[in-house]
SETOR-794325 format. One line per field, with one value per residue (C-alpha): residue number from 1; chain; z, y, x. Coordinates in steps of 0.001 Angstrom, whole numbers. Each point is the difference from the previous one (the first is absolute). Layout:
BEGIN
seq: NUM/...
mol: A/...
w: Z/...
v: Y/...
u: X/...
This chain:
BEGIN
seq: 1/2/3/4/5/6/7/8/9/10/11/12/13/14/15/16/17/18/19/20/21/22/23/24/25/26/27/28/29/30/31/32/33/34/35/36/37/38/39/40/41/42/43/44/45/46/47/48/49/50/51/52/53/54/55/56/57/58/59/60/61/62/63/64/65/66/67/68/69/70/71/72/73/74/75/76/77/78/79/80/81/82/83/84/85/86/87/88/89/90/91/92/93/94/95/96/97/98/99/100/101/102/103/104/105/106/107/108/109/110/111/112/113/114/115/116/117/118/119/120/121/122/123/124/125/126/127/128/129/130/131/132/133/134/135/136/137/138/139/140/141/142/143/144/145/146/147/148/149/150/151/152/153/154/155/156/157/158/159/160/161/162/163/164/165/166/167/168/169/170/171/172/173/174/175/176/177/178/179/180/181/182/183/184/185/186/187/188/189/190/191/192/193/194/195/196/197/198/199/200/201/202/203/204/205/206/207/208/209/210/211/212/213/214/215/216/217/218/219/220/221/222/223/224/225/226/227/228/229/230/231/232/233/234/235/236/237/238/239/240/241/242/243/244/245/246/247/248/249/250/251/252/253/254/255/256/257/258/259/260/261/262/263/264/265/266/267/268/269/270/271/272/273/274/275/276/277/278/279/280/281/282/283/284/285/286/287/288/289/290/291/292/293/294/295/296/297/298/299/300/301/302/303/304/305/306/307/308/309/310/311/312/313/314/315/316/317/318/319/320/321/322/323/324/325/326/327/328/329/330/331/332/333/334/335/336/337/338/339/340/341/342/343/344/345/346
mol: A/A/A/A/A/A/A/A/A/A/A/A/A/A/A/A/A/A/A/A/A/A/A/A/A/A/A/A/A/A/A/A/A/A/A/A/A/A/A/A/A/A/A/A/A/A/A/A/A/A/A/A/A/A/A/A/A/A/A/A/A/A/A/A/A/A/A/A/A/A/A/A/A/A/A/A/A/A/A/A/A/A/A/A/A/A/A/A/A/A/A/A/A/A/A/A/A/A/A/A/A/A/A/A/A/A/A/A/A/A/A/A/A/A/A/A/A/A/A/A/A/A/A/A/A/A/A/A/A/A/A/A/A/A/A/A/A/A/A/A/A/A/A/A/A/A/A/A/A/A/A/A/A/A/A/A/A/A/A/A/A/A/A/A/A/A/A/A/A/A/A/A/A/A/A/A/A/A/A/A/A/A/A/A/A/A/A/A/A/A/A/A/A/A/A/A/A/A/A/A/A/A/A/A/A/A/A/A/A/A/A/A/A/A/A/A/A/A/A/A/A/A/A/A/A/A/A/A/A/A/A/A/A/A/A/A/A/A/A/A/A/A/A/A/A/A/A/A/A/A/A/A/A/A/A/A/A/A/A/A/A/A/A/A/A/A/A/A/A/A/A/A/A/A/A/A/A/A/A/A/A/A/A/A/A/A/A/A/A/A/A/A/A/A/A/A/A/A/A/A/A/A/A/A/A/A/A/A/A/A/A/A/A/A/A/A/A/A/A/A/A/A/A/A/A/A/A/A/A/A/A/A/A/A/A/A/A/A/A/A/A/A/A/A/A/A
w: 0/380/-2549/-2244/2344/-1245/-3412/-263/1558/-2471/-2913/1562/-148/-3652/-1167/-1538/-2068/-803/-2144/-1195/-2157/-896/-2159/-1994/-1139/-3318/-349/-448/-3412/851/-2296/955/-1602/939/-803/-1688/900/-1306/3467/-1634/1910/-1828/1869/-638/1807/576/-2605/442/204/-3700/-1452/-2108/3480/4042/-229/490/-3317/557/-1468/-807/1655/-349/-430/1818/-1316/2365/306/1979/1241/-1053/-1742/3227/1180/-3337/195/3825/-1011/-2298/2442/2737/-2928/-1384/-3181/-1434/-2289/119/-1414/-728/-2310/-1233/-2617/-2913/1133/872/4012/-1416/-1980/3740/2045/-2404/-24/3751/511/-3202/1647/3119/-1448/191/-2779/-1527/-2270/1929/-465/-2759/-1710/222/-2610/608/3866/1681/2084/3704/736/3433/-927/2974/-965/3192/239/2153/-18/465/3049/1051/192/-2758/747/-1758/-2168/-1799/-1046/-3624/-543/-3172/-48/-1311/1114/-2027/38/-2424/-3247/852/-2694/1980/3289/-1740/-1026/3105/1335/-2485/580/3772/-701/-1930/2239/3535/-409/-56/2995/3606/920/-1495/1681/-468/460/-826/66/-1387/-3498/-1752/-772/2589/-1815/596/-2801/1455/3779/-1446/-1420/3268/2124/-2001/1781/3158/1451/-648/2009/104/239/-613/888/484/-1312/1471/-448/-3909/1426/1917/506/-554/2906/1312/426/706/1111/2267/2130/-2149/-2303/2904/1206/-3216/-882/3778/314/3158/2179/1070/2980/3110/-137/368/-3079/-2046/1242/-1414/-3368/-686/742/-1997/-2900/-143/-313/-1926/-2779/813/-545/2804/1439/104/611/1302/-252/2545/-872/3717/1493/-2113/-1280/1107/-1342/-181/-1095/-400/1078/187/148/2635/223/1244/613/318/-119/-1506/1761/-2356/-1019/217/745/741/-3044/-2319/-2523/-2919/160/-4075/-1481/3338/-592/-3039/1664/2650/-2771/-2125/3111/1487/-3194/-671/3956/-845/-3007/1702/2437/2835/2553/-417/3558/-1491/-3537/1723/2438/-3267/-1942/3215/79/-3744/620/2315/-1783/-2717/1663/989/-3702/-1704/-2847/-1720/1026/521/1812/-508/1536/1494/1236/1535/1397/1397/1565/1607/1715/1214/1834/1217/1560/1267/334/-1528
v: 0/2674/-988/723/3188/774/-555/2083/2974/-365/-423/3227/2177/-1436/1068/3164/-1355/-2889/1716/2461/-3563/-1032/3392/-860/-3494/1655/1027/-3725/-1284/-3872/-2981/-3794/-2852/-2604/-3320/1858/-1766/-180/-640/-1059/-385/-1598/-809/-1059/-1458/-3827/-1384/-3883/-2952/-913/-3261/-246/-57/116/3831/3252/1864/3651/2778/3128/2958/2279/-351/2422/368/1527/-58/-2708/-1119/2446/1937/907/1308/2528/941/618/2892/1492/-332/2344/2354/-860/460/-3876/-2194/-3420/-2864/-3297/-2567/-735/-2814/1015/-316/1441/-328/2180/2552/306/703/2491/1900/-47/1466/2671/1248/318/1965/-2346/-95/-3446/458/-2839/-2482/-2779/-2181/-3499/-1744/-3653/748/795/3156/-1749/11/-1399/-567/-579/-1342/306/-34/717/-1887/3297/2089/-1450/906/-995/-2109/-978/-3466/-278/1376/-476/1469/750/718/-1537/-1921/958/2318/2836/349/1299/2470/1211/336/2275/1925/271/891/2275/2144/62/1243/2734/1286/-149/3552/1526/-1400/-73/-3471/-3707/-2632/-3511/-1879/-3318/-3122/-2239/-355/575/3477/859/-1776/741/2418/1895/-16/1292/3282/460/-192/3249/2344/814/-37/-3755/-1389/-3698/-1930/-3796/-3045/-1672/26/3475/-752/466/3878/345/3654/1214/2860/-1370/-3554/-517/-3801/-1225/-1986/-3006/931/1482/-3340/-2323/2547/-215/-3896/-166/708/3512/-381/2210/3397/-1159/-2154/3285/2200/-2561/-782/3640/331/-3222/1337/3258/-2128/-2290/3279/2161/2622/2959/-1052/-2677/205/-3126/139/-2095/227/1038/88/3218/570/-340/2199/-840/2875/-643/2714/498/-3810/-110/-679/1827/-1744/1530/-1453/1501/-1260/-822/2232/-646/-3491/-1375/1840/-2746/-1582/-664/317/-1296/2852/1770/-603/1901/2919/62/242/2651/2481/-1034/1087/3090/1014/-357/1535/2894/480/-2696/-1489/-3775/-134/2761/-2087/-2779/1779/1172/-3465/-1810/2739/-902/-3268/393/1459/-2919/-2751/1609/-804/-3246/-833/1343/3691/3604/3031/3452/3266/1228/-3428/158/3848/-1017/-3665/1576/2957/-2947/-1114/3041/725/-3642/-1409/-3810
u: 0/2824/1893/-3524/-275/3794/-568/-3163/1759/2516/-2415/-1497/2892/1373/-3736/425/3721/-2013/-2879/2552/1564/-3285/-214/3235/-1530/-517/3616/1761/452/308/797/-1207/979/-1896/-2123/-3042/-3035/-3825/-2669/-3073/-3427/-2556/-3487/-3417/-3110/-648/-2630/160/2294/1709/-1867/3279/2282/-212/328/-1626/-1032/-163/-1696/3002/-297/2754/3954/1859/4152/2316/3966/1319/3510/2994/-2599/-1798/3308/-229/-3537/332/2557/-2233/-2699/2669/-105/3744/1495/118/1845/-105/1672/-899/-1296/-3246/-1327/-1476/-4181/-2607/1541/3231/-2541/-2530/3370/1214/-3051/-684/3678/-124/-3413/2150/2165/3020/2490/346/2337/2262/-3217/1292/-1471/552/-1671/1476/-2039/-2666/-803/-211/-4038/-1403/-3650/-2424/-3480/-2641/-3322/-3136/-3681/-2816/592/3056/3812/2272/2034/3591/-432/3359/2871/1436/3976/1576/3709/2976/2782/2530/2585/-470/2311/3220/-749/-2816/1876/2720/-2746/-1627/4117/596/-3281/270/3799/-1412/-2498/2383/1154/-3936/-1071/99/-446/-159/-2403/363/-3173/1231/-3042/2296/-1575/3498/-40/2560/2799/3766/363/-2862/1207/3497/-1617/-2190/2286/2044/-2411/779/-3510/-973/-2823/-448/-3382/977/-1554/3438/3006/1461/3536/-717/-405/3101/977/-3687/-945/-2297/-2457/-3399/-443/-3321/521/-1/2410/2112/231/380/3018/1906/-1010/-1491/-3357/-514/-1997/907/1630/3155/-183/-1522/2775/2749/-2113/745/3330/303/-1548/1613/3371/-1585/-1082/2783/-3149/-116/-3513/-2354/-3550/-1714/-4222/-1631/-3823/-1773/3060/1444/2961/3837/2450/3809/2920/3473/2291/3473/394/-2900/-3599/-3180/-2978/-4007/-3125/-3349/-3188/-2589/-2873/-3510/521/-3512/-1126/1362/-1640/2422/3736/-99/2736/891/3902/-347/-1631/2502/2906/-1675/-664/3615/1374/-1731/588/3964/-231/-2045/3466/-1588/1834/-110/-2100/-2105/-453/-754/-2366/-2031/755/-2022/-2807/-830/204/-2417/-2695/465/-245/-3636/-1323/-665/2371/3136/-276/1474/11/504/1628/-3239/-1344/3402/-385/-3134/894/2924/-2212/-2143/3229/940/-3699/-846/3353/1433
């Protein structure tokens, strides 16, 4: 209770610095590269049980398309109100057309977007369905992706164009779902900005020398090897992993447990930890990570601290994991959760 009490006072007296970044959103130009993909929701009301097969048969409704996976990283950065470019592969189909459109109505530049015509544009379909005054309810869920790595030609492409645009902007995310975009070639030019952020579901030695990580607590622990159970075990994952990256700070997300936040300076480490937000307000935490990375990076591109990115990363994270689905947040929802927490407290 006083650590909460501590916290809040701090919160309380950072408030003022804290909208002050929130204005300079706008300002960032950011580039992601990242595994671009399609969320479809397709639904539609029970009619009867298939004569042809033990299934239901249902009657369409509505599909809604929105971007999933790396893409969700991208669109949340729009969403802030950033300047966007993203990179990526798509297949040529109607999947790679939808995801296009969504981002160029965003605003986002997709210029970096290829083509791949030998593969498709990662789709994860989910079919539900509802009988008359009733909930729907998720029935399956089809995927569409490849396997295979992309053409080398293709990743020198993807190299070359990220090289060309490192100069123009003021921070490269990595949001790397392991669907092969984020090849070697492709980490190599990243990692010539400065400013990389890292989202990767494993695999974050690949990134060595990036700034700065942003593992849960699942990844945190499939990349150190053991259980991280007990503080003690958190406080050494982090130091682990900052050796492990060489990068200057790690962030570890722990769902209703907040955030942890490791620095290395001057050949020592800092540790804080972020209570979470809103916690019995959850309903979906589908995309969260993404949300978190997007406001993180605008915060340090805005001239945050990394306790005061992280402090705006978790309070968009927590208005997120309040809607159903792959969602997003923006400045104002942000202005206004954060009064909330000022007036009523975490």
């Amino acid at each position: 209770m006083a650590e909460s009490t501590c916290f809040q006072d701090t919160l309380n007296a950072a408030a003022e610095r804290l909208f002050a970044l929130l204005d300079r959103f706008h300002q960032a130009e950011i580039l992601v590269i990242g595994d671009l993909t399609l969320d479809e929701f397709l639904t539609g009301q029970v009619e009867r049980i298939s004569r042809e097969a033990p299934v239901l048969i249902l009657r369409h409704e509505h599909t809604r398309q929105i971007p999933g996976g790396g893409a969700n990283a991208v669109y949340n950065l729009a969403k802030l109100g950033a300047k966007v470019k993203v990179v990526g592969l798509v297949g040529k189909d109607p999947q790679g057309e939808a995801l296009r459109a969504i981002f160029e109505a965003a605003g986002i530049d997709t210029t970096g977007m290829l083509t791949a015509t030998d593969r498709p544009t990662v789709t994860k379909t989910r079919i539900g369905g509802h009988a008359r005054q009733s909930v729907t309810q998720q029935i399956v869920r089809v995927d569409r992706k490849s396997d295979q790595m992309p053409d080398l030609d293709l990743q020198m492409q993807l190299a070359e164009y990220i090289r060309s645009q490192i100069e123009d902007v003021d921070a490269v995310v990595c949001s790397d779902y392991g669907d092969g975009v984020l090849t070697a070639p492709v980490i190599e030019a990243a990692l010539s900005h400065k400013h990389t952020i890292v989202d990767a579901q494993k695999g974050l030695e690949r990134y060595r020398h990036a700034k700065l990580f942003t593992p849960n607590l699942p990844e945190a622990e499939q990349a150190v090897g053991y259980s991280i159970s007990e503080p003690q075990s958190l406080v050494r994952a982090g130091q682990d992993l900052l050796s492990k990256t060489a990068a200057e700070q790690i962030l570890i997300t722990r769902g209703d447990e907040g955030m942890s936040l490791f620095e290395s300076r001057d050949g020592e480490s800092e540790c804080w930890h972020i209570p979470a937000f809103n916690r019995t307000d959850v309903f979906d935490v589908t995309g969260a990570g993404d949300t978190v990375v997007a406001a993180l990076t605008l915060s340090k591109c805005a001239g945050a601290s990394f306790w005061e990115a992280s402090v705006l990363g978790n309070l968009a994270a927590s208005i997120v994991v309040r809607k159903f689905g792959t969602a997003t947040t923006t400045v104002e929802e942000m202005k206004e959760a954060f009064q909330t927490l000022l007036d009523e407290g975490i």
